[in-house]
C-alpha positions as CSV (number, residue, x, y, z in Angstrom):
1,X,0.0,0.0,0.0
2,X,1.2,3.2,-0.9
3,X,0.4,6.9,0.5
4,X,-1.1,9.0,-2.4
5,X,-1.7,12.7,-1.1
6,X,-1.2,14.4,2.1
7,X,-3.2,17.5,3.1
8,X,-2.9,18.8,5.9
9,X,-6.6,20.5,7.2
10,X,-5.7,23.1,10.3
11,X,-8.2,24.8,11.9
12,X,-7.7,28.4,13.5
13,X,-4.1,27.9,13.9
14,X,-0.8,30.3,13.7
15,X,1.1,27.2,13.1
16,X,1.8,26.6,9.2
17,X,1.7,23.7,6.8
18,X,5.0,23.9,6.2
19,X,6.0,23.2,10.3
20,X,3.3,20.5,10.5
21,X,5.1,18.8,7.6
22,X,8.1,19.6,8.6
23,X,7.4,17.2,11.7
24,X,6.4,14.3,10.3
25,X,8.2,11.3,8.1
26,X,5.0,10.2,5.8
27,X,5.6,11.0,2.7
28,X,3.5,11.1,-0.7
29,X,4.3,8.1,-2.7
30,X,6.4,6.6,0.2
31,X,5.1,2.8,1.4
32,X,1.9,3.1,4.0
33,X,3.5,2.5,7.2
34,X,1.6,2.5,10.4
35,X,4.1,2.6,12.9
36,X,5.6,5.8,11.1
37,X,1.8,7.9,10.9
38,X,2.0,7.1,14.9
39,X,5.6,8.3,15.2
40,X,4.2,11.4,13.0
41,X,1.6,12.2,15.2
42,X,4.1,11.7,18.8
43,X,6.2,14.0,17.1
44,X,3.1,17.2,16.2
45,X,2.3,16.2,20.2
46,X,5.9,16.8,21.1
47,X,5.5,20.4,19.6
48,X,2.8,20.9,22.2
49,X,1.2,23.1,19.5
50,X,-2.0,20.9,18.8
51,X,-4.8,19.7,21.7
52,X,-5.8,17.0,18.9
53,X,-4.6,15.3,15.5
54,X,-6.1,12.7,13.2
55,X,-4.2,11.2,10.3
56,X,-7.4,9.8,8.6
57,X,-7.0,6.9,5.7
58,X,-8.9,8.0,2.8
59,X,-8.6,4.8,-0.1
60,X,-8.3,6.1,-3.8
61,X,-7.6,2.7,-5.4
62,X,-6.6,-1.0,-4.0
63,X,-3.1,-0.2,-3.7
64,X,-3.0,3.7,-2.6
65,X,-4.1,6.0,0.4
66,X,-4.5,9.5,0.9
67,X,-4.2,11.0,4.0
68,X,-5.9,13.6,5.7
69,X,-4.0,15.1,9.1
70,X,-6.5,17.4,10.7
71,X,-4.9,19.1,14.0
72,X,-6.6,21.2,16.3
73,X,-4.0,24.0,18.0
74,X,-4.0,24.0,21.7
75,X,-5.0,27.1,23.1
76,X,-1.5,28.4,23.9
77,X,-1.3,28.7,20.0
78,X,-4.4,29.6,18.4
79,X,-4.3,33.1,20.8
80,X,-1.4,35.0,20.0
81,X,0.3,37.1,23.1
Protein backbone atom coordinates (compact mmCIF):
# COMPACT_ATOMS: atom_id res chain seq x y z
CA UNK A 1 0.00 0.00 0.00
CA UNK A 2 1.20 3.16 -0.94
CA UNK A 3 0.39 6.91 0.49
CA UNK A 4 -1.09 9.02 -2.39
CA UNK A 5 -1.66 12.69 -1.09
CA UNK A 6 -1.21 14.43 2.12
CA UNK A 7 -3.21 17.47 3.08
CA UNK A 8 -2.86 18.80 5.93
CA UNK A 9 -6.59 20.53 7.20
CA UNK A 10 -5.71 23.05 10.30
CA UNK A 11 -8.17 24.81 11.95
CA UNK A 12 -7.67 28.36 13.45
CA UNK A 13 -4.05 27.92 13.94
CA UNK A 14 -0.76 30.33 13.66
CA UNK A 15 1.11 27.22 13.06
CA UNK A 16 1.83 26.58 9.17
CA UNK A 17 1.73 23.69 6.84
CA UNK A 18 4.98 23.94 6.24
CA UNK A 19 5.98 23.23 10.27
CA UNK A 20 3.27 20.52 10.51
CA UNK A 21 5.13 18.77 7.63
CA UNK A 22 8.10 19.60 8.57
CA UNK A 23 7.35 17.25 11.71
CA UNK A 24 6.41 14.30 10.31
CA UNK A 25 8.22 11.25 8.08
CA UNK A 26 5.04 10.21 5.76
CA UNK A 27 5.56 11.03 2.70
CA UNK A 28 3.53 11.06 -0.70
CA UNK A 29 4.34 8.07 -2.68
CA UNK A 30 6.41 6.63 0.17
CA UNK A 31 5.07 2.82 1.40
CA UNK A 32 1.93 3.08 4.05
CA UNK A 33 3.49 2.54 7.23
CA UNK A 34 1.61 2.50 10.35
CA UNK A 35 4.10 2.61 12.95
CA UNK A 36 5.57 5.83 11.07
CA UNK A 37 1.85 7.95 10.88
CA UNK A 38 2.05 7.09 14.88
CA UNK A 39 5.56 8.29 15.16
CA UNK A 40 4.23 11.40 12.98
CA UNK A 41 1.56 12.22 15.18
CA UNK A 42 4.07 11.66 18.76
CA UNK A 43 6.22 13.98 17.07
CA UNK A 44 3.14 17.17 16.22
CA UNK A 45 2.27 16.25 20.23
CA UNK A 46 5.88 16.85 21.08
CA UNK A 47 5.53 20.44 19.63
CA UNK A 48 2.84 20.86 22.18
CA UNK A 49 1.22 23.10 19.46
CA UNK A 50 -2.03 20.90 18.83
CA UNK A 51 -4.79 19.71 21.72
CA UNK A 52 -5.75 17.05 18.87
CA UNK A 53 -4.60 15.27 15.48
CA UNK A 54 -6.08 12.73 13.25
CA UNK A 55 -4.22 11.18 10.25
CA UNK A 56 -7.42 9.80 8.58
CA UNK A 57 -6.98 6.91 5.66
CA UNK A 58 -8.94 8.02 2.78
CA UNK A 59 -8.62 4.78 -0.07
CA UNK A 60 -8.27 6.10 -3.76
CA UNK A 61 -7.62 2.73 -5.40
CA UNK A 62 -6.62 -1.04 -4.02
CA UNK A 63 -3.08 -0.18 -3.74
CA UNK A 64 -3.05 3.73 -2.62
CA UNK A 65 -4.12 5.96 0.38
CA UNK A 66 -4.45 9.49 0.90
CA UNK A 67 -4.22 11.03 4.00
CA UNK A 68 -5.92 13.61 5.74
CA UNK A 69 -3.98 15.14 9.12
CA UNK A 70 -6.48 17.38 10.72
CA UNK A 71 -4.88 19.09 13.97
CA UNK A 72 -6.63 21.16 16.26
CA UNK A 73 -4.04 24.04 17.95
CA UNK A 74 -3.95 23.99 21.69
CA UNK A 75 -4.97 27.14 23.06
CA UNK A 76 -1.45 28.43 23.91
CA UNK A 77 -1.30 28.67 20.00
CA UNK A 78 -4.41 29.59 18.40
CA UNK A 79 -4.31 33.06 20.78
CA UNK A 80 -1.41 34.96 20.01
CA UNK A 81 0.27 37.09 23.11
Amino acid sequence: MHVGTVKVALSHSIVNEQVVRANMQVREGSEMDSSMIDRDIRSLYKTASFELIEIKQEPVNAGTLNLVVELSPSFACSHPL
